[in-house]
N, C-alpha and C positions, 0 to 999 in steps of 0.2 A: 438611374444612376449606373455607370459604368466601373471597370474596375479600377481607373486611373483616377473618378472624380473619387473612391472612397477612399485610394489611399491619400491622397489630398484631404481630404477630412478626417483619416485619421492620424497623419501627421499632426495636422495643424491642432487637436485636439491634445495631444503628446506635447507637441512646444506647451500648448495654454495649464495643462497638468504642471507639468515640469515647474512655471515660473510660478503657478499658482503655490506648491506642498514644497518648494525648493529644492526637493528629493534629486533634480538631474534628469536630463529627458531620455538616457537609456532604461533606468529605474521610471518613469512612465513608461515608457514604450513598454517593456516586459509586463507592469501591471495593466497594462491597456488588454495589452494582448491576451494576458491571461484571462481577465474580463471576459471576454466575448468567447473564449474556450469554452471557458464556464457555462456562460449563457447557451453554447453550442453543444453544453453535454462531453465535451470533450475531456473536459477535466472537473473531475469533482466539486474539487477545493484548491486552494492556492496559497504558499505563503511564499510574499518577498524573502529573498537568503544573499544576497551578494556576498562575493568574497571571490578574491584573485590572489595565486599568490605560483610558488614554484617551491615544488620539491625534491625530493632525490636527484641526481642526476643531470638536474638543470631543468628538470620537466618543467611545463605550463599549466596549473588547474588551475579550473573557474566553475565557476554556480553562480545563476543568478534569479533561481528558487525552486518552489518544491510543490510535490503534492505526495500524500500517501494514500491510497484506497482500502479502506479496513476489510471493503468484501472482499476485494479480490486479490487482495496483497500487492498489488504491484506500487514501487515508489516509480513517481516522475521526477524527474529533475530537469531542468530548464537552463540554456546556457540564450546568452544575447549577441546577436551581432548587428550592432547598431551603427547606423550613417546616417549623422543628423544635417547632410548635406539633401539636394533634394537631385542628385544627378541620378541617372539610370548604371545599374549596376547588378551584375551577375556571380552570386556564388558559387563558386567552380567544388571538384567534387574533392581537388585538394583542401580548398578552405574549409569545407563540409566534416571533412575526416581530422583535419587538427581541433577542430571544436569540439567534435563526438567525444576525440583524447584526450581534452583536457577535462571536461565533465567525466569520463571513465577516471582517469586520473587521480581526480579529485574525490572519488568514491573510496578508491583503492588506499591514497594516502589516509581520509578520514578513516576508512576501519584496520587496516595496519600500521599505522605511524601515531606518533605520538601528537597529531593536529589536535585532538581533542584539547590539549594542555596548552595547544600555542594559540588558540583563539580567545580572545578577553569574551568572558561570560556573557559580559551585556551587549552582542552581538547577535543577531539572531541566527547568525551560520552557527554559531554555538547550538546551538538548541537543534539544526540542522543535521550537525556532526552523530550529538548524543541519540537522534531519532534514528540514524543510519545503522548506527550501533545497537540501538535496543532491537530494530526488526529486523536486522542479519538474518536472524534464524526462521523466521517465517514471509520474509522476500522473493516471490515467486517469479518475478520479473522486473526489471528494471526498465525502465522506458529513458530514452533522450533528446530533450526537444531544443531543437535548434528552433527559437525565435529569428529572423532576419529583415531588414529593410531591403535588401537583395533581390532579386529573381533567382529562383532557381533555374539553374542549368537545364536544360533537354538532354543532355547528356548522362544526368543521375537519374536513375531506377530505384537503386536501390543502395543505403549505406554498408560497407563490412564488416559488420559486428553482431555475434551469436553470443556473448555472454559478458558478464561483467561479476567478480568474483564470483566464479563460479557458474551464475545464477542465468537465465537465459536473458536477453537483452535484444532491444531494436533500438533505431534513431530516425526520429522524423525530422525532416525539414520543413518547418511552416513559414512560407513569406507569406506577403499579402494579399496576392492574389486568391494563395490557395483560401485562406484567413475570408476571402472576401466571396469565393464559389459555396462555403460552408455557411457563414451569416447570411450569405443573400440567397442561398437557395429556398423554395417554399416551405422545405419542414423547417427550417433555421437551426438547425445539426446536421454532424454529422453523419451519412448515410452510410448503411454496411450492408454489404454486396458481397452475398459469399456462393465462391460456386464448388456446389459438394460434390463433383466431380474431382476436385482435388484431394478430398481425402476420401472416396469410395469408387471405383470407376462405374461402376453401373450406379451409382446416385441412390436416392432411400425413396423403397419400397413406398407406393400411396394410391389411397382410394380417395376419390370424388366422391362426395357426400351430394350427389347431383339434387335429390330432394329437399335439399337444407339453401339450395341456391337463388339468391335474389339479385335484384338491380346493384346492389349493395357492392356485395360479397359473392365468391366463391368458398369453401367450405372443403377442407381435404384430410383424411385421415393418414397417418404415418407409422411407421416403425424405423426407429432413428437408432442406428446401431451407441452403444455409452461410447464405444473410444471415439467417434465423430462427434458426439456433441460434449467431450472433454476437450478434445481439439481443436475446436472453435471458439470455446470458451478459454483458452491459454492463449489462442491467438488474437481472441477481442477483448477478452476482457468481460467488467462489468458494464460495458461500451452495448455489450448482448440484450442488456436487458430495458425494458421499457423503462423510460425515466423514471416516472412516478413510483414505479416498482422499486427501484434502481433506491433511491433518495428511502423508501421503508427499508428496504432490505440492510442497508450501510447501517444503519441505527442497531439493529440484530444480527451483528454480526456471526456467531454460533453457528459453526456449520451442524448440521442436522444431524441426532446420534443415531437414532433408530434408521435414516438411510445409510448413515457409515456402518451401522451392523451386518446392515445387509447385501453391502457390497461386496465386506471380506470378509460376511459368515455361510450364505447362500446365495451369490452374485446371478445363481443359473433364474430365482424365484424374483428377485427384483421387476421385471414385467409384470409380474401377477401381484405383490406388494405395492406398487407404486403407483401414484396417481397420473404419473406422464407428466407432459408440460405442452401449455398454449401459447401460441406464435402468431405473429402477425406478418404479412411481406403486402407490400405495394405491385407487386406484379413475379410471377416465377419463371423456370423454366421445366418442360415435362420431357420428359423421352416415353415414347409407346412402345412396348415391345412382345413380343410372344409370350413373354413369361412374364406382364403384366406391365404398369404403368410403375414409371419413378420418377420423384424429386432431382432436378439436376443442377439447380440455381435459384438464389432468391433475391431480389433486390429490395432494401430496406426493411432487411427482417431485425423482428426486436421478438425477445420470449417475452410474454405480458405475464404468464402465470408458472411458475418450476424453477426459480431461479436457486431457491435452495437444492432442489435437485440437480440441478447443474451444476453448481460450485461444489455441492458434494461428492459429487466423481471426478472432479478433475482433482480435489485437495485429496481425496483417496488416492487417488494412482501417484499425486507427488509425494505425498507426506506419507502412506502405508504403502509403497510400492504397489497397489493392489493390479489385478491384472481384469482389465475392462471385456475382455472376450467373448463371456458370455452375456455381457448385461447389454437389455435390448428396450429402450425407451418409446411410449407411446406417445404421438405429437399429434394435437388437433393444429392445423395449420387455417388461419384466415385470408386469405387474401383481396384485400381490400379494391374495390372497382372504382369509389368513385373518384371522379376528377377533382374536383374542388378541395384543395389542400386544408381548410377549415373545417371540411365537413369526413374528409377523413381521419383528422386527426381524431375528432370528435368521437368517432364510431371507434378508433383505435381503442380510445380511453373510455371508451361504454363496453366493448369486449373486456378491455382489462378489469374496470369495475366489478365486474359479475364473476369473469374467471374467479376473480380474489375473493370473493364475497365469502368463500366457507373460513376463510384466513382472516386475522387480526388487523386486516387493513380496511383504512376506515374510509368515508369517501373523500375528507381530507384530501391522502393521497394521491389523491387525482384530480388535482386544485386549478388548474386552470380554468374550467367550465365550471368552477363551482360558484355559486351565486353572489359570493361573497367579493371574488374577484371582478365579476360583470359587473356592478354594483360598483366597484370603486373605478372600474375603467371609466364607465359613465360621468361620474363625478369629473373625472380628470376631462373627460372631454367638455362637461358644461361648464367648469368652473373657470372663473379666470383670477388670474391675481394680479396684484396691484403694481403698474409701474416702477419701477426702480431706477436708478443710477443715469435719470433727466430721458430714460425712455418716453416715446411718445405713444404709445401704446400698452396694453396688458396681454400677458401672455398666461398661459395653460402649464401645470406636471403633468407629464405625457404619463401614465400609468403604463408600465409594459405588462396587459395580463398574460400573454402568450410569447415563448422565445422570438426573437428577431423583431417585434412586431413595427419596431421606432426604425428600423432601415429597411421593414416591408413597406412601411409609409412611403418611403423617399424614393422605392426604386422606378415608378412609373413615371414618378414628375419631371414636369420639364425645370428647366434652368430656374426660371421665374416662378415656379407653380412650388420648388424646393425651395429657396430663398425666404419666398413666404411661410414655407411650412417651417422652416427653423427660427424665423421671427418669433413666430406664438408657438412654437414648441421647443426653444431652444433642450442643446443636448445637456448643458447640466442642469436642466430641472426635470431629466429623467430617470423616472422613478420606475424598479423593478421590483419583481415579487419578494427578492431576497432581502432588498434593500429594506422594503416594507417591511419584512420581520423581521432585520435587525435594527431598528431604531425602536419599533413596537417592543419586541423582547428587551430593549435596552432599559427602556421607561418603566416596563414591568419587575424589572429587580432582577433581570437573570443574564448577567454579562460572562458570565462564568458559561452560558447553554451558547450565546453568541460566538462567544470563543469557540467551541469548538469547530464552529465552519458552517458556511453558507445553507448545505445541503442538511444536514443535522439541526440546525438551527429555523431552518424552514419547515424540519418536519416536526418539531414541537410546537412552532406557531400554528402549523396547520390545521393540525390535535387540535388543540386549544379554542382557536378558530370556529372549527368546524362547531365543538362542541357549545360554545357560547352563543353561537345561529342559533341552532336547536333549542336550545334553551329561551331564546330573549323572543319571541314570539318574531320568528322571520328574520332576525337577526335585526329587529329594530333600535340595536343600539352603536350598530354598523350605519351609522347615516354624514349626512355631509359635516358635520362635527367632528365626526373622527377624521374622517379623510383631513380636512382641512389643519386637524392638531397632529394629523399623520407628515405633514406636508412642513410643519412648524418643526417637528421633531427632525425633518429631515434636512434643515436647516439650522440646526443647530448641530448635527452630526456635520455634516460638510464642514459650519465654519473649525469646528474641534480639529477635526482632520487637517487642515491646513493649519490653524494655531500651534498646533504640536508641533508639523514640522518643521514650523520657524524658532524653537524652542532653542536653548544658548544649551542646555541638558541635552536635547535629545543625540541618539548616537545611533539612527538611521534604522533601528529596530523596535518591536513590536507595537507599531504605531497602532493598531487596529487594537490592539491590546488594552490598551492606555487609552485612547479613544470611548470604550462602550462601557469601561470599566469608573472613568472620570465621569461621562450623563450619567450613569447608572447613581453614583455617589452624589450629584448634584442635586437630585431627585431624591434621597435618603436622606439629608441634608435637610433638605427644606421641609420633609413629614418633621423630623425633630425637632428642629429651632423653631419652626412654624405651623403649629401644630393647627390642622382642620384646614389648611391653604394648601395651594397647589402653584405652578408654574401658569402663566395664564398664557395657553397655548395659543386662543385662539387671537390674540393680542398679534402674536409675532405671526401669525398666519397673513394677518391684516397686514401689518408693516413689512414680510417679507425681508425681515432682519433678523437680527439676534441683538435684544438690548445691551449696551455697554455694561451694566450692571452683571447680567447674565454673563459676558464676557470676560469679566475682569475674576469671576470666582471661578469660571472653568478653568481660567490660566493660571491659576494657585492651586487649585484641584490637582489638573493634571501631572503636575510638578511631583507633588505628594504621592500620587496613586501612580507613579511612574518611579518613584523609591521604595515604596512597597511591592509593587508584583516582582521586581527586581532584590528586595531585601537580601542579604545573605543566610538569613536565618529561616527563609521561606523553606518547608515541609519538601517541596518537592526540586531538584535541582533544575533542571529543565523547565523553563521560566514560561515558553509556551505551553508545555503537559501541566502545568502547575496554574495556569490561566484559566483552563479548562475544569478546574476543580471547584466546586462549592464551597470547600474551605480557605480558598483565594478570596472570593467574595466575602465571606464572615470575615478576616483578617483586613481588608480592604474596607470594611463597612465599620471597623475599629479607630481609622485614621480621624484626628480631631484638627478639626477646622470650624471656624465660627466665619459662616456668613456674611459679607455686607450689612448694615442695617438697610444701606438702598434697595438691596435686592427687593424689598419687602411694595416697591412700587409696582414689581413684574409680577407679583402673587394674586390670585382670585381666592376669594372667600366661599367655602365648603357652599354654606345657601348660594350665593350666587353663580357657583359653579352647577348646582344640583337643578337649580331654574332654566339653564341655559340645558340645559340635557333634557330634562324634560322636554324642553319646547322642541329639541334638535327630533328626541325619538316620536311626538306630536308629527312633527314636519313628516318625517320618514313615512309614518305609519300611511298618512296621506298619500305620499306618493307609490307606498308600495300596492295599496288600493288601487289607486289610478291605474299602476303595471298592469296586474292582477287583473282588472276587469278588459283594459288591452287585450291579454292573452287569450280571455277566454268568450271576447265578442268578437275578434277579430281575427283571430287565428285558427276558429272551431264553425263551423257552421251550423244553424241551428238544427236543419239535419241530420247531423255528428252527434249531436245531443240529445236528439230525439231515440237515436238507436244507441248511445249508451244508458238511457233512462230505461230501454226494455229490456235491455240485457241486465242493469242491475237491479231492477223488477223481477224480472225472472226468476233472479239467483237471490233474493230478497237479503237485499246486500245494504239499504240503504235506510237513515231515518225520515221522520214523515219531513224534518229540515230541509235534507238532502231533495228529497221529493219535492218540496215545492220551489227551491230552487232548479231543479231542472226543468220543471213545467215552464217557470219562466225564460229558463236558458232557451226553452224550443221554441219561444216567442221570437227571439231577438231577428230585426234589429227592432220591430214593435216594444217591445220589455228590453229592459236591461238589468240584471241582477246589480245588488250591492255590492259593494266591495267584498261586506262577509261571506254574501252568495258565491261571489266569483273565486271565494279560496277555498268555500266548500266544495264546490263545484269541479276544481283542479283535484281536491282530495279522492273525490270518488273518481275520477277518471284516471287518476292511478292507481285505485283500486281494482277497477273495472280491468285495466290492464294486467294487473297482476292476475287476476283472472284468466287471460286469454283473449280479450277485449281486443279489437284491432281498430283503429278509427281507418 
């Protein structure tokens, strides 16, 4: 796939948006766009904000949405420049700088003019205006993103603008080119390439850790003066930090008080107090010199471990003016060897793992390789589902467990080899991590955690997640039942989202709102009136619909629950900050509706709901066996097993269990352990590893 066929597919995906949510295909285009930011780490979170209008003077503002970043304070606002024509066309650097204006503009009239008052409440630039206003005072940078169907010019470098009340400020241009070098590159984000030359001339201080060095990795020690790694963190961002890290750290937000003491009570002692911070880069640059070896560039550096140390120098020098001069940061730097874009990420997120490990982050956190997500990839790739709409075949949910992964698919295939591949994977029955935990969280009663955004909302499912694995022996109740009610749920979120916005009520705002908040109540609903039954998910899985019955109570639901989170008398004015509250949900879970008596045909019964689990976690248990014995007769040799059996001999580390499971392991492929074998088997060889164990 080239960059002219993706924008071709993402147009044409913007038209089928557009006519599908009636929203208008500039209003796709910006939530397409925003999309794939997201998925690229570019942007947190996202909410739609339209609104156009003129003020003072004759001015131009516009918005056409928003992000705020709790860690690092910066508000994004999003402006569109949409051509639903499909000619070629070029954003010169005038049209570029009337756009930045009217988005500056419109900052400026929302916190000096009386806009607050002239926007009608049930808009969500209302809720837009009033966020702009509460963060003033802790807004550390403003960002400006021109979305565009355009080309950008060769001519623009750079836009003209250093601040925005006040506050310091940039403006990026993304068309779709660029949109298309960042999803389609192999990490599938965006890449940051910083060269410390620009703010140190002779670069930071560094030792090679030459003995620590493998095939892998290189290994280097630093001394990172604080005003450079304050000013690389003002100039990136939360963008600095390793995703996984990135998505904990936003959750806790609290910059660190015991390192703000020690900024601006003993700044000289800060090196000897502080733990440093760990960094990863893809490749550097060194200068060798008389007076020792330094840091001069790094491409694809992310910090995996220090991010509170970082945002706490930089929120010192803003907010206490403190003065960084003497404070001198230690950085163990990794830089990553290997080629294979999978297997480095891997090793990125097994450095970060462990950096973290004395820290409250769990491995959650680092959910893409966690087993739970392989596990459902899997599913999505063996499952198929059932014909629809006079198809003549059955198609697959593409699970995305890894960023990009559904246009890593497509970018080698030819014409015909892609044709097919979106046959049995078409693009809306793709399914991503976040999607997966907000349909999951939706159904679990927490539309209020939903609400608060993608990122935040992924990392209580991941909690959760993680810990229900541990718990349920392997996470046996993670099996193709859930997938398959995971898939049903997501199915009935889609049609919601597009039922709303055909709604004769709706007023182009807080659909997502109204959306997780209407299942969420559909599901409270049906524990009450129908007590010991449930939704029978795996019905609709099978049909690959949403029953009309199911249908006709979410469209009376969502009516309801779309005049409540809107009430006048709601607790909190700001209808989006008020979504995000658990006491939205209690007052929401208040609203009376009596069900269909039909609904009662789409309901399963507790016993026969409780049989069908049984059998699903039976099934599982099976095939995790099957894995299990995979891994450890085919990916160990019985060699491997014969020298962790005398090293954990040795260190008399093992039961006489474990022991005769490995006599048998050292047979294979003559013996084959059990299933239980082969998971005791795994247990000690983790063991054995933590040891010091090397296979």
């Amino acid at each position: 796939m080239d960059v002219q066929e993706f924008r071709k597919d993402f147009m044409e995906n913007v038209r089928a948006e557009a006519a599908a949510t009636g929203e208008g295909s500039c209003a796709s285009f910006v939530s397409s766009f925003a999309e794939y930011l997201q998925e690229a780490e570019v942007l947190m979170d996202f909410t739609a904000s339209y609104f156009e209008g003129t003020g003072k003077r004759n001015r131009k503002l516009r918005v056409d949405g928003y992000a705020f970043d709790e860690f690092d304070k910066t508000m994004t606002l999003v402006i569109a420049d949409f051509d639903s024509s499909d000619k070629d066309s070029i954003i010169t650097r005038t049209q570029a700088t009337q756009l930045q204006e009217r988005l500056a503009y419109f900052v400026d009239q929302a916190l000096n003019s009386s806009l607050h008052r002239e926007i009608e409440m049930s808009r969500a630039c209302s809720d837009l205006v009033d966020l702009l206003r509460e963060k003033r005072t802790i807004t550390r940078k403003y960002q400006l993103f021109i979305f565009t169907t355009s080309s950008m010019s060769a001519a623009i470098k750079t836009l003209d603008i250093t601040e925005v009340d006040g506050v310091s400020a940039e403006c990026q241009i993304w068309d779709i080119e660029r949109l298309f070098k960042v999803c389609g590159s192999d990490a599938g984000r965006s890449i940051i390439e910083i060269d410390f030359s620009e703010y140190t001339a002779k670069g930071i201080p560094c030792i090679e850790a030459s003995d620590t060095n493998t095939n892998d990795f290189k290994s280097y020690l630093c001394i990172i003066p604080g005003v450079l790694l304050a000013d690389i963190y003002d100039r990136y961002g939360s963008a600095l930090l390793e995703g996984n890290v990135r998505s904990f750290l936003s959750t806790k937000v609290a910059v660190n008080k015991k390192i703000r003491g020690t900024i601006l009570q003993c700044p000289e002692r800060f090196f000897a107090y502080n733990n440093g911070i760990s960094a990863t880069a893809m490749s550097i640059k060194t200068n060798v010199t008389t007076q020792g070896n330094f840091l001069m560039g790094a491409m694809d550096f992310q910090i995996i471990n220090g991010g509170q140390t970082t945002a706490s120098l930089s929120s010192a020098r803003y907010r206490d003016k403190a003065d960084l001069s003497q404070i001198f940061v230690q950085m163990k730097l990794t830089v990553i060897e290997r080629s294979l874009e999978d297997e480095a990420t891997e090793l990125v997120q097994n450095i970060s793992r462990s950096s973290n490990s004395q820290n409250k982050v769990s491995d959650a956190d680092f959910f893409s390789t966690h087993p739970f997500h392989v596990r459902m990839e899997k599913f999505s790739q063996r499952l198929y589902a059932r014909a629809v709409g006079g198809a003549q075949f059955e198609t697959k949910w593409f699970y995305e467990r890894a960023r990009g992964q559904y246009l890593q698919k497509q970018m080698r295939l030819t014409l015909s080899e892609k044709k097919k591949f979106l046959l049995q994977n078409p693009k809306n029955q793709l399914i991503t991590k976040t999607d997966l935990a907000k349909v999951r969280n939706t159904w679990k009663g927490l539309p209020h955690i939903v609400s608060r955004g993608a990122q935040t909302n992924f990392a209580t499912f991941a909690e959760a997640t993680d810990k229900e694995w541990a718990e349920t022996d392997n996470g046996v109740i993670f099996n193709e039942r859930y997938w398959q009610e995971s898939v049903a749920l997501m199915l009935i979120f889609r049609y919601t989202e597009t039922m709303v916005s055909h709604q004769s009520w709706y007023t182009q705002s807080y659909r997502a709102n109204i959306v997780t908040y209407s299942i969420a109540l559909l599901r409270e609903l049906i524990m009450m009136q129908y007590s010991g039954m449930g939704l029978d998910l795996a019905s609709i899985w099978a049909r690959q619909s949403v029953p009309a019955h199911v249908v006709l109570a979410l469209t009376s639901i969502s009516e309801l629950v779309y005049n409540k989170l809107t009430d006048q008398s709601r607790k909190v004015e700001n209808v989006t900050q008020w979504c995000k509250r658990e006491a939205c949900w209690d007052s929401v879970k208040r609203i009376r509706f009596v069900l269909p008596t039909e609904i009662k045909d789409c309901l399963i019964g507790k016993e026969e709901k409780k049989i069908a689990e049984r059998e699903a976690k039976a099934d599982q248990r099976v095939i995790s066996g099957v894995e299990v014995q995979a891994k450890v007769c085919t990916e160990i040799t019985s060699a491997q097993w014969d020298a962790v059996m005398q090293f954990a001999m040795s260190k008399r580390m093992i039961t006489p269990d474990e022991n005769t499971a490995l006599r048998i392991a050292c047979q294979i492929p003559k013996k084959i352990p059990t299933p239980v074998q082969s998971k005791k088997l795994l247990e000690v060889l983790e063991r054995v590893q933590e040891e010091g164990f090397k296979l």
